[in-house]
N, CA, C and O atoms as a GROMACS GRO file, in nm:
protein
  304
    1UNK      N    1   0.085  -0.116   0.000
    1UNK     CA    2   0.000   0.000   0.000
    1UNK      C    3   0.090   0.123   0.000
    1UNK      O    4   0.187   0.137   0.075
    2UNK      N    5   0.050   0.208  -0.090
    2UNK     CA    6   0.148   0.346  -0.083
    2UNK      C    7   0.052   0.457   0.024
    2UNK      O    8  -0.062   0.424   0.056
    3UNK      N    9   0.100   0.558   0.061
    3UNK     CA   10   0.042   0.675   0.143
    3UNK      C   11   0.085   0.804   0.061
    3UNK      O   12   0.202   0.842   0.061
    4UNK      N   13   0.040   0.835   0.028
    4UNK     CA   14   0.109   1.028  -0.021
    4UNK      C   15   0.039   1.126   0.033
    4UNK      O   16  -0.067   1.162  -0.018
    5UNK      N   17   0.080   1.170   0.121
    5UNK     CA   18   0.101   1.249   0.202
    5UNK      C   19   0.086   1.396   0.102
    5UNK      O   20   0.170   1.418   0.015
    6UNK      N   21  -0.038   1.493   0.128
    6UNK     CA   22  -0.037   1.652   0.096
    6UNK      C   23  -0.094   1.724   0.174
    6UNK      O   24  -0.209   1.704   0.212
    7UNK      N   25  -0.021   1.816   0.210
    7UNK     CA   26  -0.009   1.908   0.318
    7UNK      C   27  -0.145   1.988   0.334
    7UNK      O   28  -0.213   2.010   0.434
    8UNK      N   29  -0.163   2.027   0.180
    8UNK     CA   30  -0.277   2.132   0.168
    8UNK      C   31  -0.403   2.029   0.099
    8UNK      O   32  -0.422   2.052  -0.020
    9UNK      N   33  -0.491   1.919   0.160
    9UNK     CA   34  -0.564   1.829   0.061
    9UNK      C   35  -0.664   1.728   0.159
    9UNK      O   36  -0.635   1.663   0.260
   10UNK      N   37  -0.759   1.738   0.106
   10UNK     CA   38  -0.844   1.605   0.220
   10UNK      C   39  -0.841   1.499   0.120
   10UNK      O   40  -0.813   1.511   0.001
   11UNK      N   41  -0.873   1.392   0.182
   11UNK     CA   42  -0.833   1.263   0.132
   11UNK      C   43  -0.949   1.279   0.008
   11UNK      O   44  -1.036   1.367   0.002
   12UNK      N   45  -0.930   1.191  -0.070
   12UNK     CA   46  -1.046   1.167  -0.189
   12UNK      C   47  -1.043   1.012  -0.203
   12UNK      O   48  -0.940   0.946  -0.201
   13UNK      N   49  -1.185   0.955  -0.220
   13UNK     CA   50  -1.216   0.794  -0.242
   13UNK      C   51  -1.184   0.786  -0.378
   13UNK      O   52  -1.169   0.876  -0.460
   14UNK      N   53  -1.175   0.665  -0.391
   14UNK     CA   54  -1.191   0.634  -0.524
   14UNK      C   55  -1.215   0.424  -0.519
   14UNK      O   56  -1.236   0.349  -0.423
   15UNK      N   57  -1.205   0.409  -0.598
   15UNK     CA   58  -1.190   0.246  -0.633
   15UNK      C   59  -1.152   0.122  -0.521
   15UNK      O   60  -1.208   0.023  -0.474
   16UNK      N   61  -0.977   0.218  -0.502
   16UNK     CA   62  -0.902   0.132  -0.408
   16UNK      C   63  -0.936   0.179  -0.284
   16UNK      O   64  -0.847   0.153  -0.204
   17UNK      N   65  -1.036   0.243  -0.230
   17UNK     CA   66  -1.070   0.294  -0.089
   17UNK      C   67  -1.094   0.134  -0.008
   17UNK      O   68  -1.025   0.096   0.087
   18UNK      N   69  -1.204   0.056  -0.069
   18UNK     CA   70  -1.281  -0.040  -0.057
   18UNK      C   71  -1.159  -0.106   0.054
   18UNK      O   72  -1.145  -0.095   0.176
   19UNK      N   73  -1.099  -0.161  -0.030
   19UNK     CA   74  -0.954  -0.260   0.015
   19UNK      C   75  -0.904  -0.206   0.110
   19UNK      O   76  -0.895  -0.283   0.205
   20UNK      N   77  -0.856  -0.084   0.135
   20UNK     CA   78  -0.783   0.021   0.198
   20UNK      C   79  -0.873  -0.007   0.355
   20UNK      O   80  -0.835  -0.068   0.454
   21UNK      N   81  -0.987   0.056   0.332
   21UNK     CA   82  -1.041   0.060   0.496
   21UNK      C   83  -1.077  -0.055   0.532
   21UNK      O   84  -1.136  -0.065   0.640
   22UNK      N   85  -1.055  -0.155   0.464
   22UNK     CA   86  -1.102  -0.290   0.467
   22UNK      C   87  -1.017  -0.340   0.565
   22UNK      O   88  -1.054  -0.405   0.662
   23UNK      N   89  -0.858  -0.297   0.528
   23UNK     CA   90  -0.733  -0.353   0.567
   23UNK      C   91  -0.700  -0.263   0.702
   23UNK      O   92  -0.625  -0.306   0.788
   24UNK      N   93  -0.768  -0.126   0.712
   24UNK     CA   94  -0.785  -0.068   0.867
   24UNK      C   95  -0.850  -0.181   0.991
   24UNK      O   96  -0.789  -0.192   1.097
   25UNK      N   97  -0.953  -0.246   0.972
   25UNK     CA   98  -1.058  -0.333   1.012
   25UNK      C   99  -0.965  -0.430   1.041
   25UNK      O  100  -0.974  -0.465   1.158
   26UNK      N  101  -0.890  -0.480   0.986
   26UNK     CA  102  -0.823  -0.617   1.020
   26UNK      C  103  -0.708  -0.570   1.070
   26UNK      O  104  -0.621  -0.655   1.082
   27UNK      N  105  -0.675  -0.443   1.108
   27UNK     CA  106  -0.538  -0.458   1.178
   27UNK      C  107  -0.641  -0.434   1.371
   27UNK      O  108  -0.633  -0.498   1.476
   28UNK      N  109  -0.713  -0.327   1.334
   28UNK     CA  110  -0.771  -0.328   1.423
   28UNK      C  111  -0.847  -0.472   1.511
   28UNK      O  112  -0.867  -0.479   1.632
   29UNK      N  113  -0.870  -0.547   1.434
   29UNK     CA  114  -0.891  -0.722   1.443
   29UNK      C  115  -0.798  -0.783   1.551
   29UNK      O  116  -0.811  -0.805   1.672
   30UNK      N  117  -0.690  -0.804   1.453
   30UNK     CA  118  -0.536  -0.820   1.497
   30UNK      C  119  -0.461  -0.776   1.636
   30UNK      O  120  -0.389  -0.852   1.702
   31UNK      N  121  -0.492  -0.643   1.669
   31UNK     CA  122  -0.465  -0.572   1.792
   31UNK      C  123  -0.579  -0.533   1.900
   31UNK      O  124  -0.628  -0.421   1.914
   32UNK      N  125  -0.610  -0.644   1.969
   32UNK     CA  126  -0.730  -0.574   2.054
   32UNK      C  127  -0.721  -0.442   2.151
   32UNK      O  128  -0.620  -0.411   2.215
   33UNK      N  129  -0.830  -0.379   2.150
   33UNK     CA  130  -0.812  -0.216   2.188
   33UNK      C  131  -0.767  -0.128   2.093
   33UNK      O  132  -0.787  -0.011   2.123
   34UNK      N  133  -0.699  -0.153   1.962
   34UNK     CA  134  -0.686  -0.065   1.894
   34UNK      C  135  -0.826  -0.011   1.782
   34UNK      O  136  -0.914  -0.069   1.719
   35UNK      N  137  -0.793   0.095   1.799
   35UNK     CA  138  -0.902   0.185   1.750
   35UNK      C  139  -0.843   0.333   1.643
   35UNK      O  140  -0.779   0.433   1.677
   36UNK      N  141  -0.886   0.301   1.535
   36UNK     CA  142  -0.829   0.384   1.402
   36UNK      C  143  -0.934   0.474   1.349
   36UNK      O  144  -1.024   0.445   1.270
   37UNK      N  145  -0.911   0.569   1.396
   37UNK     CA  146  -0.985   0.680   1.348
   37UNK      C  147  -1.006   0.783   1.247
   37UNK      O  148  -0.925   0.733   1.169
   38UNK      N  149  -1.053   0.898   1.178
   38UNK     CA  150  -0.969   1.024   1.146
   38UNK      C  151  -1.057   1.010   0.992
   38UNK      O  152  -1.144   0.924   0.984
   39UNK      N  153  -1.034   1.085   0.894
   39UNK     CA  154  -1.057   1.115   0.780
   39UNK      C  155  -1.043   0.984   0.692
   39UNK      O  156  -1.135   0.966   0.612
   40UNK      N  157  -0.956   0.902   0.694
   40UNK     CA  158  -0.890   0.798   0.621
   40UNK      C  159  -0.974   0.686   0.670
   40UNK      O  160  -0.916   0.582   0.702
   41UNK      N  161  -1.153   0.695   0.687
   41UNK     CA  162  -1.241   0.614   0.717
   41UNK      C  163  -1.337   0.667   0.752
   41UNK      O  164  -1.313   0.761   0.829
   42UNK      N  165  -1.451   0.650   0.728
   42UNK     CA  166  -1.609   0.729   0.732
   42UNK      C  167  -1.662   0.843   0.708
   42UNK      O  168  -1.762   0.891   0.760
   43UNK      N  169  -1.557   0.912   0.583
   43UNK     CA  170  -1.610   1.009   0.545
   43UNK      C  171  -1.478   1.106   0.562
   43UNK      O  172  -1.374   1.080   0.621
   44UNK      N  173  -1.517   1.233   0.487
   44UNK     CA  174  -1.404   1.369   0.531
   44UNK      C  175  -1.484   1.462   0.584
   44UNK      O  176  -1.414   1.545   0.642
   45UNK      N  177  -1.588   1.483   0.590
   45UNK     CA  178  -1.654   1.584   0.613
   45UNK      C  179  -1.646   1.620   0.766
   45UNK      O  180  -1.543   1.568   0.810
   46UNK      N  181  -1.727   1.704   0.885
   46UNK     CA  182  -1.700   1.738   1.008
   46UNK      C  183  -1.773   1.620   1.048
   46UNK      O  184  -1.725   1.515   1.089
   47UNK      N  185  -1.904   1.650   1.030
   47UNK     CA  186  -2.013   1.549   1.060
   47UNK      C  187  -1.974   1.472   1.060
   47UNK      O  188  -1.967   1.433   1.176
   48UNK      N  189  -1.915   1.377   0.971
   48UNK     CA  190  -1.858   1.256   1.036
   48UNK      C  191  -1.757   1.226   1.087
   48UNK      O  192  -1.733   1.113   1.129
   49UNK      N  193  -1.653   1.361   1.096
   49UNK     CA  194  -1.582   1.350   1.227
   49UNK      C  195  -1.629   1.312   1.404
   49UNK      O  196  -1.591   1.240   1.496
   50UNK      N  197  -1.726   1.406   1.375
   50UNK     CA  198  -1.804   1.432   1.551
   50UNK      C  199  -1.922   1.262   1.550
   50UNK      O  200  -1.982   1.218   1.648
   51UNK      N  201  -1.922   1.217   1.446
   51UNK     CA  202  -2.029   1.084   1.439
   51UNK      C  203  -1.899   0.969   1.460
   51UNK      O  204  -1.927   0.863   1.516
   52UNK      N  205  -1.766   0.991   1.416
   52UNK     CA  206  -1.734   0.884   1.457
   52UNK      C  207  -1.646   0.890   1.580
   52UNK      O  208  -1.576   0.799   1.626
   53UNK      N  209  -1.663   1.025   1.629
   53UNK     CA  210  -1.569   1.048   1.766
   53UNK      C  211  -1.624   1.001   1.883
   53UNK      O  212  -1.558   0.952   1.974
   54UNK      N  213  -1.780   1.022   1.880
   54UNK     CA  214  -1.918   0.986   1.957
   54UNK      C  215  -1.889   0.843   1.971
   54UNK      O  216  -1.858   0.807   2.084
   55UNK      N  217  -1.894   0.716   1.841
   55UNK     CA  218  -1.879   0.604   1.790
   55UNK      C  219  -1.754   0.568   1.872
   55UNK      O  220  -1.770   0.477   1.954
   56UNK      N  221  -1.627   0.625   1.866
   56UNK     CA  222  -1.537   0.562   1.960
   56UNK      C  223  -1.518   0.577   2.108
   56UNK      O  224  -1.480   0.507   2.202
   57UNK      N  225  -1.559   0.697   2.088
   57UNK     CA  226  -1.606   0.741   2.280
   57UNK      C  227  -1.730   0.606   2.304
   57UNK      O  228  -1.696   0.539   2.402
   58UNK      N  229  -1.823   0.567   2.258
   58UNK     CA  230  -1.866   0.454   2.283
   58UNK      C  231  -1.829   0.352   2.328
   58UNK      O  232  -1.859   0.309   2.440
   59UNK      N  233  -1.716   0.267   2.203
   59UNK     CA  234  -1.672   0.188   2.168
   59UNK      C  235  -1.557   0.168   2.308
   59UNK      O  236  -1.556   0.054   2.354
   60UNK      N  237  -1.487   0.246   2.358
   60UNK     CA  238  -1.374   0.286   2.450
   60UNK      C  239  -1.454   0.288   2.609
   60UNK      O  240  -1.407   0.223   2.702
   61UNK      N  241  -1.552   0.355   2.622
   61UNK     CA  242  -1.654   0.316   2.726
   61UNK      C  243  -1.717   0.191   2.720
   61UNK      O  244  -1.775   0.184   2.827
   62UNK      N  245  -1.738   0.095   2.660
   62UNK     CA  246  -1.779  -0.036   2.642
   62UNK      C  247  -1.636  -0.111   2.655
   62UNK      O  248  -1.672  -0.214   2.711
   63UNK      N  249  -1.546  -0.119   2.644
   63UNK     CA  250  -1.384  -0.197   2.640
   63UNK      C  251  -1.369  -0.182   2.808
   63UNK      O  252  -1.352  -0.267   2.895
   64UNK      N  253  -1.385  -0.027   2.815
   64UNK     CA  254  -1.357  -0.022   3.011
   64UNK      C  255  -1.459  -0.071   3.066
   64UNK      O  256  -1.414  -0.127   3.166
   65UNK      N  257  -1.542  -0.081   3.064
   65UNK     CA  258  -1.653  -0.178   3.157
   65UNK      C  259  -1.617  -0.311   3.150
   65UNK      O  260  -1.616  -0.400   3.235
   66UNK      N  261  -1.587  -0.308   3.025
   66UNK     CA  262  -1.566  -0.517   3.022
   66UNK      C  263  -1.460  -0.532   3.080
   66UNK      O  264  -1.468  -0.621   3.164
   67UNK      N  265  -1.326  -0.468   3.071
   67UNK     CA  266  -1.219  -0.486   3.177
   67UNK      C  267  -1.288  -0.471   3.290
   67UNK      O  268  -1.331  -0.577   3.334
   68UNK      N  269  -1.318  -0.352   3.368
   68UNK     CA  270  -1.392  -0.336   3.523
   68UNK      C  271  -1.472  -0.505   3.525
   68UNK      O  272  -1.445  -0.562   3.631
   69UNK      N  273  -1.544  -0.574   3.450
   69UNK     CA  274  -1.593  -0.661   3.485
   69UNK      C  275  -1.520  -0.805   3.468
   69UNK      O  276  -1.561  -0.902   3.531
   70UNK      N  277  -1.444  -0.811   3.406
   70UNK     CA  278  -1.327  -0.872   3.416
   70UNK      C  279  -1.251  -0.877   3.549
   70UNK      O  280  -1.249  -0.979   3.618
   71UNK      N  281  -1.197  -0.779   3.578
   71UNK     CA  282  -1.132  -0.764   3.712
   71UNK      C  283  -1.219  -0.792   3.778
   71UNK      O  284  -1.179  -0.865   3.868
   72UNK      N  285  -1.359  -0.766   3.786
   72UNK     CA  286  -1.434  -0.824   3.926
   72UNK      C  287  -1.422  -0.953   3.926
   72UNK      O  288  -1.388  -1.015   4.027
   73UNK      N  289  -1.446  -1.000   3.827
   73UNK     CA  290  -1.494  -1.186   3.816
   73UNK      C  291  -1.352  -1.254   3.853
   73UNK      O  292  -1.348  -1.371   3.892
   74UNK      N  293  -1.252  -1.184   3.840
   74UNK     CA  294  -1.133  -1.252   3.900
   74UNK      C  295  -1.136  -1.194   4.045
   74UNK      O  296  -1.061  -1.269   4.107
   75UNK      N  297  -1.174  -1.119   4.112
   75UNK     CA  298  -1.101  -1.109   4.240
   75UNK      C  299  -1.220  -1.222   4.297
   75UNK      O  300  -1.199  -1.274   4.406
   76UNK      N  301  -1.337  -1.255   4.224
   76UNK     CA  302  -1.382  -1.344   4.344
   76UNK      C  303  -1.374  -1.440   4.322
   76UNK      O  304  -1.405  -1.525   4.405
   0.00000   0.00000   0.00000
């Protein structure tokens, strides 16, 4: 996979997007707790900045409870 990097530019989809965020998903798979965010998945716009910031503030509040409940079920 290449990256090119422009300073002054929001990302643009095209064809190979598909594959691309596909291959975000499986690293995220791969590494539990990791969580990949930002423009380079669900859009460029604000709105779906603040829709998927909401989405991981979720996602990150659901991971700490299951640890907290984890740790309980072991101390007893």
């Amino acid at each position: 996979m290449t990256c090119f990097r422009h300073a002054k530019a929001i990302p643009q989809y095209d064809a190979s997007s598909g594959p691309r965020i596909a291959s975000l998903s499986k690293i995220e798979q791969r590494h539990k707790g990791l969580i990949l965010g930002g423009n380079l998945r669900d859009g460029i716009g604000m709105a779906q900045r603040i829709t998927q910031a909401t989405t991981i503030a979720r996602m990150l509040a659901d991971q700490l409870k299951e640890t907290d409940k984890q740790k309980s079920t072991n101390l007893l």
